[in-house]
ROLODREN-843116 format. One record per residue: y, z, x of N, C-alpha, C, CB in turn; residue in one letter. Coordinates in steps of 0.05 Angstrom, whole numbers, plus 5000, padded with zeros to 4 digits. Each point is the difference from the previous one (the first is absolute). Glycine has a CB too. Layout:
YZXYZXYZXYZXA ...
This chain:
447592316169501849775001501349995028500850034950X 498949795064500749895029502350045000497249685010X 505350114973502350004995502050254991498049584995X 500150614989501150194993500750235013498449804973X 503050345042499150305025500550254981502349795055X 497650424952499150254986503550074972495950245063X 506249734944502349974985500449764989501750285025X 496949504976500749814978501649835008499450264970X 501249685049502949835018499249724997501150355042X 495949664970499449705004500349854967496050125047X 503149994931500750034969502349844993498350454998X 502549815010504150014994501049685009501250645021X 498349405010501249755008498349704990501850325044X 495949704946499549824993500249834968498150225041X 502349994932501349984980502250004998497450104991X 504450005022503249925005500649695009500850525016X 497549384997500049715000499149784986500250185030X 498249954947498549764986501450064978495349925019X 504249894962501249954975499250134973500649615025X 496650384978499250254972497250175006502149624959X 497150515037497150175009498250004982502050305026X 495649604975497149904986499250245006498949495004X 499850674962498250235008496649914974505850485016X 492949535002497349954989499850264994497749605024X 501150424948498350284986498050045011501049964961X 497649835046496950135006500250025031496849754960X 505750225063499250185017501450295000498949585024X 502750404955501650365003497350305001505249764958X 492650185045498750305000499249925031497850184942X 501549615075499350075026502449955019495249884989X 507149954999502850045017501750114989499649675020X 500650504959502750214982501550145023497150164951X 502849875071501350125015502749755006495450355018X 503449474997501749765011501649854968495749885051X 503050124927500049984969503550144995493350084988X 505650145020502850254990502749955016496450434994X 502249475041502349945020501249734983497650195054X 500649654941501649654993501650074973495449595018X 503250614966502250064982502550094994497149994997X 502850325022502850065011501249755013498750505008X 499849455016502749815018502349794984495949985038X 501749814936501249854987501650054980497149845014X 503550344980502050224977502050095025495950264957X 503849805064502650115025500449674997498750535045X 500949344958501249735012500549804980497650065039X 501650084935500349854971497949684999506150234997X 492549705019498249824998498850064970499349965054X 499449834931498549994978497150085002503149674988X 495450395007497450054990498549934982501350255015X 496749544996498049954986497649994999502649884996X 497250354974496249985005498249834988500450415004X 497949585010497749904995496650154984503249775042X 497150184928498150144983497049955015503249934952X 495150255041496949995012499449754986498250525005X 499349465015498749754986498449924969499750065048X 500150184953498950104971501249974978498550275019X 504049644976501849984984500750424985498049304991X 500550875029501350224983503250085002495450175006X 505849984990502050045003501950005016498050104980X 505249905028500350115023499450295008502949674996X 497150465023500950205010502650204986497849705037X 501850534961502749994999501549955019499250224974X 501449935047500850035030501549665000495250415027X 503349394954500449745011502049954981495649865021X 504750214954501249984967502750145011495450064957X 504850105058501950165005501849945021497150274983X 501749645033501749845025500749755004498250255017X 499649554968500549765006501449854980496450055026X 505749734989501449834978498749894978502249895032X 495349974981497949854982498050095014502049584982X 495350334990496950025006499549744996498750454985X 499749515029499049744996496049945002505749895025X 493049904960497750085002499049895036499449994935X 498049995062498650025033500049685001496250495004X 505249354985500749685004501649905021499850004957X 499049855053501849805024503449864974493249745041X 506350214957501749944982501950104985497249845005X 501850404985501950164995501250305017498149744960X 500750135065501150255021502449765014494350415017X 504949404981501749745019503050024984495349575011X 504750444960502349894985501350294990497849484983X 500750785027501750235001502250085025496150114973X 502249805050502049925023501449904998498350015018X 501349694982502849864990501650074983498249725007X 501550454975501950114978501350195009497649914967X 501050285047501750205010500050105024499950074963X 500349705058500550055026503749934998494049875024X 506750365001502949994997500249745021501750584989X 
């Protein structure tokens, strides 16, 4: 990640400014590192979290059940009207 440098700063400073943090399931096994950073940062900064279920309709994650405000499925639509709901 370009934006990101080896401590997580670029992260930090960049979820401290936005309003809620979108976590897709199906990229947490090739980005779970940057995954784990957007999760801590948004819990230090109290931002909301929202995930986004695989395409598959299987489950969440836990990791995702556990952290995130809401799950939501892989819909334009219902990723649009979870933002709006719970962006601060």
């Amino acid at each position: 990640m370009g934006w990101m440098n080896r401590n997580g700063s670029g992260a930090s400073f960049r979820i401290s400014e936005c309003s809620c943090v979108v976590l897709f399931a199906e990229m947490y096994g090739e980005y779970g590192k940057w995954a784990d950073f957007a999760i801590e940062f948004a819990n230090e900064f109290h931002k909301p979290l929202i995930g986004v279920r695989p395409r598959d309709d299987s489950p969440a994650p836990k990791w995702m059940q556990i952290n995130c405000r809401v799950t939501v499925k892989w819909q334009r639509s219902a990723i649009v009207a979870a933002i709006q709901e719970y962006s601060l």
